[in-house]
NUZA-635514 format. One record per residue (C-alpha): x, y, z; residue in three letters. Coordinates in nm, 2 decimals, decimal comma, always signed. Example, Ala and Ser with C-alpha at 12.3 -4.5 7.8 and 13.67 -1.06 7.14 Angstrom:
REM residues 2
+--------+--------+--------+-----+
:     px :     py :     pz :  aa :
+--------+--------+--------+-----+
:  +1,23 :  -0,45 :  +0,78 : ALA :
:  +1,37 :  -0,11 :  +0,71 : SER :
+--------+--------+--------+-----+
This chain:
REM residues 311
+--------+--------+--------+-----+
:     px :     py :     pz :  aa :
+--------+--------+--------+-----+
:  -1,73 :  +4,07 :  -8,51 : UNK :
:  -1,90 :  +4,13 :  -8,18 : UNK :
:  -2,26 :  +4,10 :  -8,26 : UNK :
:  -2,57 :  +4,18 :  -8,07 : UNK :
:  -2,89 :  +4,05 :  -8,13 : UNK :
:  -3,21 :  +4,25 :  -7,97 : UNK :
:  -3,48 :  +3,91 :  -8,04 : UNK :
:  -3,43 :  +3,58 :  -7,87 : UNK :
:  -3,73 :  +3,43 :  -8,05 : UNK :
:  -3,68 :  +3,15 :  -8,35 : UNK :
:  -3,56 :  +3,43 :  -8,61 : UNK :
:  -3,28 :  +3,56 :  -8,37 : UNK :
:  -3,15 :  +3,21 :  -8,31 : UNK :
:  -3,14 :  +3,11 :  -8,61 : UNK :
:  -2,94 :  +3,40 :  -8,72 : UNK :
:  -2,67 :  +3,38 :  -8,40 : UNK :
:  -2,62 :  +3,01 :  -8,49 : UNK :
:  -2,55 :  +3,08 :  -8,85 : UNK :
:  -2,29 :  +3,36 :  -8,72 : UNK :
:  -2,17 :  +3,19 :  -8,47 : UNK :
:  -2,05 :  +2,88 :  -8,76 : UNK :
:  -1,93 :  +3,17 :  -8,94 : UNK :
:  -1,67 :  +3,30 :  -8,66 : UNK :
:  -1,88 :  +3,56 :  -8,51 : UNK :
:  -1,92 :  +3,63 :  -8,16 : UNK :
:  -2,29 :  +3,69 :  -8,06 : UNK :
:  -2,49 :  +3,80 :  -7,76 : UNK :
:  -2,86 :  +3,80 :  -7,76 : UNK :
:  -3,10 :  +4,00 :  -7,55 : UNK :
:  -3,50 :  +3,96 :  -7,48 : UNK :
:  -3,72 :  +4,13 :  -7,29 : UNK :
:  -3,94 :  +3,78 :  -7,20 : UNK :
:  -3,84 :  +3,56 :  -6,93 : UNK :
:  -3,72 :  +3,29 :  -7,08 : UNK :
:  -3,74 :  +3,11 :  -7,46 : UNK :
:  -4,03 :  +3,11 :  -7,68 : UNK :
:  -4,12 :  +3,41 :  -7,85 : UNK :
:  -4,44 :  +3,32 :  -8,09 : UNK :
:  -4,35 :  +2,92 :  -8,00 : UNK :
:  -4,37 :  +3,03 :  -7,64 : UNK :
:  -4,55 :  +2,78 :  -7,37 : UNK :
:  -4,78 :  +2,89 :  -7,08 : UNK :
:  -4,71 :  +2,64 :  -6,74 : UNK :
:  -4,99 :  +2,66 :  -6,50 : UNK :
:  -5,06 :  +2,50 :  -6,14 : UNK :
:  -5,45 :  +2,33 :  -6,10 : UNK :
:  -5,56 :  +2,09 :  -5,84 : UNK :
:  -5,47 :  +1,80 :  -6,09 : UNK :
:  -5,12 :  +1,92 :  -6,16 : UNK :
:  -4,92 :  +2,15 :  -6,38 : UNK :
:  -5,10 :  +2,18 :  -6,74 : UNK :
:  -4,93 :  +2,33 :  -7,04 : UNK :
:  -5,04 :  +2,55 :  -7,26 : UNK :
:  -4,88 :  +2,61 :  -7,60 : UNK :
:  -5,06 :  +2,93 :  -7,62 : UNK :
:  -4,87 :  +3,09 :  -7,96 : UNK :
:  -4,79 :  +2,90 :  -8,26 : UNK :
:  -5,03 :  +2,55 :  -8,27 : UNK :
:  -4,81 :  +2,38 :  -8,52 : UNK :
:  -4,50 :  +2,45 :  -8,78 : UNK :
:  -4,44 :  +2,32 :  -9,15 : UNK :
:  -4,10 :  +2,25 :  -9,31 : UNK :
:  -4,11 :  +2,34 :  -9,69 : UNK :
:  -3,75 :  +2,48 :  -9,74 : UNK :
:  -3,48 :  +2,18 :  -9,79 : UNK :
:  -3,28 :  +2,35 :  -9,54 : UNK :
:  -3,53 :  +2,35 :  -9,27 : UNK :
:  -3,63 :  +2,02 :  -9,35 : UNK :
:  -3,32 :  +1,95 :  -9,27 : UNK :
:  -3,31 :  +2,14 :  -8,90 : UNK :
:  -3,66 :  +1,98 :  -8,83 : UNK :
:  -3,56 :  +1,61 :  -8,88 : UNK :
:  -3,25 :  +1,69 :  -8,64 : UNK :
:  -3,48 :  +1,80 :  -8,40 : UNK :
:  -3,69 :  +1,53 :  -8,42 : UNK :
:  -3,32 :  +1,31 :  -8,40 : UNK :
:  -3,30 :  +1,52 :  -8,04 : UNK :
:  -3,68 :  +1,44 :  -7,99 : UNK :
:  -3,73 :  +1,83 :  -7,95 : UNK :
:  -3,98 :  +1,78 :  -8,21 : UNK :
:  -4,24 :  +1,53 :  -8,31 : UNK :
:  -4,50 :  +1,50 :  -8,66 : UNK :
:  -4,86 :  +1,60 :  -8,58 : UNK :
:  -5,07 :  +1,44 :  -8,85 : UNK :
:  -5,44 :  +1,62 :  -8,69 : UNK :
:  -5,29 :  +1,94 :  -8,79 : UNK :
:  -5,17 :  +1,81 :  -9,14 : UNK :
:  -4,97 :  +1,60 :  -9,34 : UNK :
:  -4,67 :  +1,82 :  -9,33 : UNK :
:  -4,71 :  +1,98 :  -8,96 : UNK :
:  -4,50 :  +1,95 :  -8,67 : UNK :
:  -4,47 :  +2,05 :  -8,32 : UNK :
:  -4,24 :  +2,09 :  -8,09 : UNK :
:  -4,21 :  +1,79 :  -7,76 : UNK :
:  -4,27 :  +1,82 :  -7,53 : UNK :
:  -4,39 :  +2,17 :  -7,59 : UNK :
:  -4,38 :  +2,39 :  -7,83 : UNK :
:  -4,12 :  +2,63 :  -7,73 : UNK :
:  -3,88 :  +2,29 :  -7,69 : UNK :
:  -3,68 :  +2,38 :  -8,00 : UNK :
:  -3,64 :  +2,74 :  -7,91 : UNK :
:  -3,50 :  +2,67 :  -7,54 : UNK :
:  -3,27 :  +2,39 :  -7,70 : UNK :
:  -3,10 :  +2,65 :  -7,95 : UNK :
:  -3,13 :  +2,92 :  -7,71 : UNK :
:  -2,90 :  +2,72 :  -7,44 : UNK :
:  -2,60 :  +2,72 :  -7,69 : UNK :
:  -2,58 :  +3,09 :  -7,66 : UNK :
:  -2,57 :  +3,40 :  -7,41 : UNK :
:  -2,88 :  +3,48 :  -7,39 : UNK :
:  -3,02 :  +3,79 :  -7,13 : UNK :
:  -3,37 :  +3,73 :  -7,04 : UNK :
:  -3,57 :  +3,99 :  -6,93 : UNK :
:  -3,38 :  +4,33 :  -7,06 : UNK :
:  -3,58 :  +4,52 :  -7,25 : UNK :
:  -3,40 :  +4,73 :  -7,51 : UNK :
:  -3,57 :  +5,02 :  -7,57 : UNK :
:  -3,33 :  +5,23 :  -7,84 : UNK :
:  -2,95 :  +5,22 :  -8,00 : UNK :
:  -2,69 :  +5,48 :  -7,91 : UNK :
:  -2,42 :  +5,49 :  -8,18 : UNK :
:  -2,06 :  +5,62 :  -8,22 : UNK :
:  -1,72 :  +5,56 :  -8,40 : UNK :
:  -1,64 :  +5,27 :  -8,19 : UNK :
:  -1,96 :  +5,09 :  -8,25 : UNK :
:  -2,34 :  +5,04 :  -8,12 : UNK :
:  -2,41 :  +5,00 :  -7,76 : UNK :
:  -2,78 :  +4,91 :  -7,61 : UNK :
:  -3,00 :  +5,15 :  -7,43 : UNK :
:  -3,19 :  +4,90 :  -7,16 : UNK :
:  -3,49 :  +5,02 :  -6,99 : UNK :
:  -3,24 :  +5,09 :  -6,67 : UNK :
:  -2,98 :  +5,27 :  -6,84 : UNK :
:  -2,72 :  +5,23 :  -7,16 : UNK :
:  -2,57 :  +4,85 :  -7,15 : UNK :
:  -2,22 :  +4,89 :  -7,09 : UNK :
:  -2,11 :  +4,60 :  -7,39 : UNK :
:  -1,99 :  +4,74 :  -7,72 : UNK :
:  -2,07 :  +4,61 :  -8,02 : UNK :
:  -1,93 :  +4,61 :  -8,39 : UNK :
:  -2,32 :  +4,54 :  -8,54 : UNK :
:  -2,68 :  +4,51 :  -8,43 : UNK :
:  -2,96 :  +4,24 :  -8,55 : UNK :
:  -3,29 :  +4,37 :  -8,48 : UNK :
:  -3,51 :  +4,01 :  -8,46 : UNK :
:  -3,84 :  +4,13 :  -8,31 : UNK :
:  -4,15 :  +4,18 :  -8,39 : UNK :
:  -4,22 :  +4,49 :  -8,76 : UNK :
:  -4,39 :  +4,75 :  -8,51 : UNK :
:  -4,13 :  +4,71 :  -8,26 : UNK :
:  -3,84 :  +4,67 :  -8,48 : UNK :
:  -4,01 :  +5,02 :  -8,65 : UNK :
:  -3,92 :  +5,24 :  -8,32 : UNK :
:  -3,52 :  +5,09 :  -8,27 : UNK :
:  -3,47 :  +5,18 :  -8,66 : UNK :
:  -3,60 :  +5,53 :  -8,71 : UNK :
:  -3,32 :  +5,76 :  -8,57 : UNK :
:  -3,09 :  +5,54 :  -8,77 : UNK :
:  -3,25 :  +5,39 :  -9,09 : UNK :
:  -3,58 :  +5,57 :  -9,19 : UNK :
:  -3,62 :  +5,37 :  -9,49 : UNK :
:  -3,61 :  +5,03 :  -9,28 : UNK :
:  -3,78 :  +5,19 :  -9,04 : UNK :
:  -4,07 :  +5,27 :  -9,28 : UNK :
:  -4,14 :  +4,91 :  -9,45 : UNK :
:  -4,14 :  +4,77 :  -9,08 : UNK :
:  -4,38 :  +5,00 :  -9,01 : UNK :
:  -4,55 :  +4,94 :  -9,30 : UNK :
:  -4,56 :  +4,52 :  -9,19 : UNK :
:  -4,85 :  +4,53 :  -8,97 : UNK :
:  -4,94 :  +4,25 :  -8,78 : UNK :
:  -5,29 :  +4,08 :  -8,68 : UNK :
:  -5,41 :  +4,07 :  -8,31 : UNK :
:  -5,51 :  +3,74 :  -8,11 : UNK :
:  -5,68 :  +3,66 :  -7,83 : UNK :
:  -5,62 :  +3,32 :  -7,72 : UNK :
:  -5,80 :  +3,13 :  -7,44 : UNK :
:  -5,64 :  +2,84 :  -7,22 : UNK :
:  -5,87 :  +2,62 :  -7,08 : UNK :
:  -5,80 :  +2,28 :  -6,86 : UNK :
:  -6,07 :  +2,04 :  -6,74 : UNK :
:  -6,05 :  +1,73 :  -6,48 : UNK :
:  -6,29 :  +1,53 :  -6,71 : UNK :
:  -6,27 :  +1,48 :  -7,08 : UNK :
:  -6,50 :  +1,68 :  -7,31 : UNK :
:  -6,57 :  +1,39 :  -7,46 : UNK :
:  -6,53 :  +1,60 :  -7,81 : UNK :
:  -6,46 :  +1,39 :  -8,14 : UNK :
:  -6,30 :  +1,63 :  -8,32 : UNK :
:  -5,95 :  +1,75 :  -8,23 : UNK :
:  -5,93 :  +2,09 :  -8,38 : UNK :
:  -6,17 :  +2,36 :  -8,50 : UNK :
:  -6,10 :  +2,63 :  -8,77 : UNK :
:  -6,23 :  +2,93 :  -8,98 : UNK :
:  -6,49 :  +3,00 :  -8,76 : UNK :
:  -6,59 :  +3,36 :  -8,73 : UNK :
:  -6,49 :  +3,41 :  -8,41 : UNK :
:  -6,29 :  +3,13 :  -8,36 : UNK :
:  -6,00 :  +3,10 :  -8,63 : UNK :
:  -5,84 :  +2,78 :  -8,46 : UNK :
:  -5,92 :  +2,53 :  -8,16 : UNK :
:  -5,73 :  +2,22 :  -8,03 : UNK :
:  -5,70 :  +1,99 :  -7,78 : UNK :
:  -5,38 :  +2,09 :  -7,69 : UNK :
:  -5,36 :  +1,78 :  -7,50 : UNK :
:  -5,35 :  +1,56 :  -7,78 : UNK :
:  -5,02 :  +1,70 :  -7,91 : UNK :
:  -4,72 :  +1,42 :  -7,91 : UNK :
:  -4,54 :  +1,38 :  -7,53 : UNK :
:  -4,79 :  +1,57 :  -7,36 : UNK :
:  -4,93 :  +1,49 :  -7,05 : UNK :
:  -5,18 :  +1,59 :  -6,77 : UNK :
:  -5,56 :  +1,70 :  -6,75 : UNK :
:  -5,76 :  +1,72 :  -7,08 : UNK :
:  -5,61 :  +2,09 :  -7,20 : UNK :
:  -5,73 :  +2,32 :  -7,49 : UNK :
:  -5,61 :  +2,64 :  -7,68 : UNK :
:  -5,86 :  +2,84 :  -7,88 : UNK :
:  -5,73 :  +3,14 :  -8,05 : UNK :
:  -6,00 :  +3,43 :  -8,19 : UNK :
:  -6,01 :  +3,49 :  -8,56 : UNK :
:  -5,78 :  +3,84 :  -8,65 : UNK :
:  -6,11 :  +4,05 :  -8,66 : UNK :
:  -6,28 :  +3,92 :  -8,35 : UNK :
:  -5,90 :  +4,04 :  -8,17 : UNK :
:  -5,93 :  +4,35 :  -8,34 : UNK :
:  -6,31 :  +4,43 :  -8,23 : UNK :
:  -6,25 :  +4,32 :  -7,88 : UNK :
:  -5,90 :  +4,41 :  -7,87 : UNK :
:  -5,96 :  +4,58 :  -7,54 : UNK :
:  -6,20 :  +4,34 :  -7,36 : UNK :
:  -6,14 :  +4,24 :  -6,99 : UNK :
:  -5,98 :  +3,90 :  -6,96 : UNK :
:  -6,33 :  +3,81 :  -6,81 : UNK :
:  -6,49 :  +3,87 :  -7,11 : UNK :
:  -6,28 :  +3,73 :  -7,34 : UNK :
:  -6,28 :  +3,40 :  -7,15 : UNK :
:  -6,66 :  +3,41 :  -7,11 : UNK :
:  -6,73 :  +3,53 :  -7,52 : UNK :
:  -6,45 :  +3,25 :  -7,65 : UNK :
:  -6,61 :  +2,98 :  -7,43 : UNK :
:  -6,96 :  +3,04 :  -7,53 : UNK :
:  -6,90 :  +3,01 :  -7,85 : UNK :
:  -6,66 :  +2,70 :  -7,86 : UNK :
:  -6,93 :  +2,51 :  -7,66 : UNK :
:  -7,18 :  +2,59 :  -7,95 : UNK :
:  -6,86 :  +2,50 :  -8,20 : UNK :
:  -6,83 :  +2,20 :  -8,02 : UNK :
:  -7,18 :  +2,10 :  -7,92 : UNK :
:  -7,09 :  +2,03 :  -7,61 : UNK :
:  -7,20 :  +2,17 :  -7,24 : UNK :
:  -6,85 :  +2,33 :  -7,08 : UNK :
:  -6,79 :  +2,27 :  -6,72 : UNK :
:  -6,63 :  +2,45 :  -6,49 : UNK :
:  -6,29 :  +2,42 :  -6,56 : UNK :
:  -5,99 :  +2,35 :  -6,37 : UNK :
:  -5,79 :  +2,65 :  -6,55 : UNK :
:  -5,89 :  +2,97 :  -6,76 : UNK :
:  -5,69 :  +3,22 :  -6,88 : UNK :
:  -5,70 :  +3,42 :  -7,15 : UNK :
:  -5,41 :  +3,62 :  -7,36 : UNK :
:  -5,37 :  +3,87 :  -7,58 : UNK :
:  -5,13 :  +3,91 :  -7,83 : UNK :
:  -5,08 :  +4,24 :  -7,98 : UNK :
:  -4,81 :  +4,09 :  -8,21 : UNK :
:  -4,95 :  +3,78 :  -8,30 : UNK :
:  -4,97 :  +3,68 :  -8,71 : UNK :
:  -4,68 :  +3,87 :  -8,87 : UNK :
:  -4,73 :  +4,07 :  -9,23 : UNK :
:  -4,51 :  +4,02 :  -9,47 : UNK :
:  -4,27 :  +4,21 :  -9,71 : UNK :
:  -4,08 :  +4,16 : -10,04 : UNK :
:  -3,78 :  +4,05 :  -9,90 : UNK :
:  -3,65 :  +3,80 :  -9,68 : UNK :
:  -3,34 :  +3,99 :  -9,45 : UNK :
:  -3,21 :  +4,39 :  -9,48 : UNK :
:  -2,84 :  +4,49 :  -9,42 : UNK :
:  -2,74 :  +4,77 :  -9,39 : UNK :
:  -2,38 :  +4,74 :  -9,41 : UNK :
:  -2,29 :  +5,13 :  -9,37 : UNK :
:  -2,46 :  +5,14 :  -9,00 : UNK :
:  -2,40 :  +4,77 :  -8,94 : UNK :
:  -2,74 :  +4,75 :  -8,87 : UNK :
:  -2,98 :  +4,42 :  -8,96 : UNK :
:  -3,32 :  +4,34 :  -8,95 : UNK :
:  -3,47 :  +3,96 :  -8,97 : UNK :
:  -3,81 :  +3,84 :  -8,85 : UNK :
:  -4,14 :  +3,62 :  -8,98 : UNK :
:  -4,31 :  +3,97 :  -9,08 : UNK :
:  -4,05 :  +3,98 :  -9,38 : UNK :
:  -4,14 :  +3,65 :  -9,51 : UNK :
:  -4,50 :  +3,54 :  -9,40 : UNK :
:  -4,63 :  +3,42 :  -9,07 : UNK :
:  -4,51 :  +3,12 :  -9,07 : UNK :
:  -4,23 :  +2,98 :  -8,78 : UNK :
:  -4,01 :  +2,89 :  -9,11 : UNK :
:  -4,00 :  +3,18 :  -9,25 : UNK :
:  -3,88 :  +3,33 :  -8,87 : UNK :
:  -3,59 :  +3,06 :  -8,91 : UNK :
:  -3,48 :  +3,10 :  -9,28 : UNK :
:  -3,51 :  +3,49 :  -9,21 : UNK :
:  -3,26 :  +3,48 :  -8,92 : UNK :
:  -3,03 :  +3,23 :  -9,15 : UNK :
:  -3,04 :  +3,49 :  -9,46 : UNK :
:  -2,96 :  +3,78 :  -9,29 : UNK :
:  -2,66 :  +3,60 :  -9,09 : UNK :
:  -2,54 :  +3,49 :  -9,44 : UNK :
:  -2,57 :  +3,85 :  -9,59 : UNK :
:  -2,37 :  +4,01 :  -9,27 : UNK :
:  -2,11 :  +3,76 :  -9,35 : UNK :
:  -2,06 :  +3,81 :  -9,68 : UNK :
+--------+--------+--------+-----+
């Protein structure tokens, strides 16, 4: 079948390569510029070079055989690389995070920045409404691979009951601040967590094949992002940095980069299921927020739901 897939993130991938080894045809579209989705990484410019950011998902486990499996292939393609501060069993991606995801995402045709904003449906088959007009591609079946609330609006002319447990899925806000500094902190530890306001901190700098000025990501607990969900950049940066320097017990200087980033869709929920098909419509739905949050679940998700299509 001709296939098209509205998510380029890990869960959509994984679901187009499992199709693809299956004899299907697929064609993926994403409203973000390029690959990433939650494993997305932020590039900046400062006067001592380009620093990077991996301002989504810090880390990544492999529980599942099977994923087990895809992780130690991409650490064979050294798009992935152990990182024992996070954990015994935690991974990143090398030489950022989103390495993986623009590895599998090269294998496929992928449109970057179209945002598809509903599904128009007739005897023929499913064609894409983009934010400039109807996509002219026909397709036998759709794969919705985005985030629950999203996925909630494409599915409710069509499948209100699919509709209704993604809308049901809600996920937690983040705000997470990127900050770079010429000099090191001179911090001991690596990584903070379970603070009340901030739910994780790293030196993102430490992280296997990175390079460049002393960098670090601190993310805000879910509750802080939902109290302050609205804040000014400005006063996230200046709330998050206050408190990391008391976290830290260290003085901040001024640093060579700050930004700050909110994340309306950050940590997924999670269902009772692990991939809906609708085989009627030719409709299906894959994503983290079925499993847990977790980038595994996004993969074996997308790898499910391929599976059920083709069967």
């Amino acid at each position: 079948m001709k296939i098209a897939i509205i998510g380029s993130g890990l869960s959509g991938l994984a679901c187009a390569d499992e199709l693809v080894t299956a004899g299907h045809r697929v064609w993926l579209y994403d409203k973000a510029r390029g690959p990433g989705g939650r494993m997305s990484t932020r590039r900046m410019d400062s006067p001592a070079g380009e620093v990077r950011f991996d301002h989504g998902a810090q880390y990544f486990t492999a529980r599942d055989p099977a994923f087990q499996a895809v992780v130690k292939d991409w650490e064979k393609q050294q798009w992935a690389a152990p990182w024992p501060a996070a954990g015994a069993d935690s991974w990143v991606g090398v030489p950022s995070m989103n390495a993986p995801v623009k590895a599998l995402a090269s294998a496929h045709d992928v449109s970057w920045s179209t945002r598809i904003e509903g599904l128009v449906g007739n005897d023929d088959g499913w064609q894409l409404q983009g934010d400039k007009g109807v996509l002219d591609a026909l397709f036998d079946a759709v794969i919705i691979a985005i985030p629950a609330e999203q996925a909630a609006e494409l599915l409710a002319p069509w499948d209100s009951a699919l509709a209704g447990l993604a809308a049901a899925t809600v996920s937690a806000p983040c705000w997470t601040l990127m900050l770079a500094f010429e000099q090191s902190l001179q911090v001991t530890e690596p990584i903070f967590r379970d603070d009340p306001v901030i739910g994780w901190a790293a030196r993102n700098s430490d992280k296997p094949g990175r390079a460049g000025p002393e960098s670090w990501v601190i993310q805000a607990s879910p509750q802080w992002s939902v109290d302050h969900l609205e804040d000014s950049q400005e006063q996230v940066i200046a709330s998050l940095s206050g408190r990391f320097a008391a976290l830290s017990g260290t003085t901040i200087p001024a640093p060579l980069v700050a930004s700050a980033h909110r994340w309306r869709y950050a940590r997924s929920g999670s269902s009772d299921s692990d991939a809906h098909y609708n085989d009627s419509l030719r409709i299906g739905v894959c994503g983290d927020w079925l499993i847990g949050p977790r980038v595994e679940c996004a993969w074996l998700s997308g790898t499910r739901l391929a599976r059920l299509l083709s069967a």
